[in-house]
N, C-alpha and C positions, 0 to 999 in steps of 0.2 A: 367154294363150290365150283367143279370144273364146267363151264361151258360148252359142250359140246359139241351143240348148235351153229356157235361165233363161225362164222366166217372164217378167224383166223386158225380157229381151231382144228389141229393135224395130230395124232394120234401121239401123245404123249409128249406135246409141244404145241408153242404158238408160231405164228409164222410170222406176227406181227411186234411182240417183244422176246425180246432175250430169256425171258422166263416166264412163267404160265403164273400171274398175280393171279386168276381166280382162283389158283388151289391154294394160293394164299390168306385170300379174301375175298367177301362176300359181294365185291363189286368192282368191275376193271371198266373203267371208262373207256376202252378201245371196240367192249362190247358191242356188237351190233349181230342180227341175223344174216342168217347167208342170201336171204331173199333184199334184207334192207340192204346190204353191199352191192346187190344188183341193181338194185335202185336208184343208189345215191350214184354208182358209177353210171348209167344210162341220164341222169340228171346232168351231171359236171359236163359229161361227152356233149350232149343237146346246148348246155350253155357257154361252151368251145366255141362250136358250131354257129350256134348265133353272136354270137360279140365277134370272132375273128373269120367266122365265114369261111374256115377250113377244118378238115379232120383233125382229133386229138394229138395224131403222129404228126401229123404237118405243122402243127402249132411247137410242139418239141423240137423236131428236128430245124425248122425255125431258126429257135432261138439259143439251138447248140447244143441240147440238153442231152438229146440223144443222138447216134450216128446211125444213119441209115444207109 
């Protein structure tokens, strides 16, 4: 059953895997709402922020990961 809702979900694709398991099956564990994806990302960023005391980007470019 397709998800529509998913976060990752983009018309007639995932954005998250190679292939769209819910129209395969009844359950894809990458699942989540577009609102719970706001969430968890607004989470992770807050706890960046407090353990290394700089922005998400500053913490990447850091440590190489991204070129800025």
């Amino acid at each position: 059953m397709i998800q529509e809702d998913c976060f990752a979900y983009w018309p007639s694709r995932c954005k998250a895997l190679k292939r769209m398991i819910c129209a395969e099956q009844d359950y894809c564990k990458f699942y989540k709402t577009k609102e719970q994806h706001k969430t968890d990302l607004f989470n992770s960023e807050a706890r960046i922020r407090k353990l290394y005391g700089v922005s998400p980007e500053k913490f990447l470019e850091e440590r190489g990961i991204i070129d800025d």
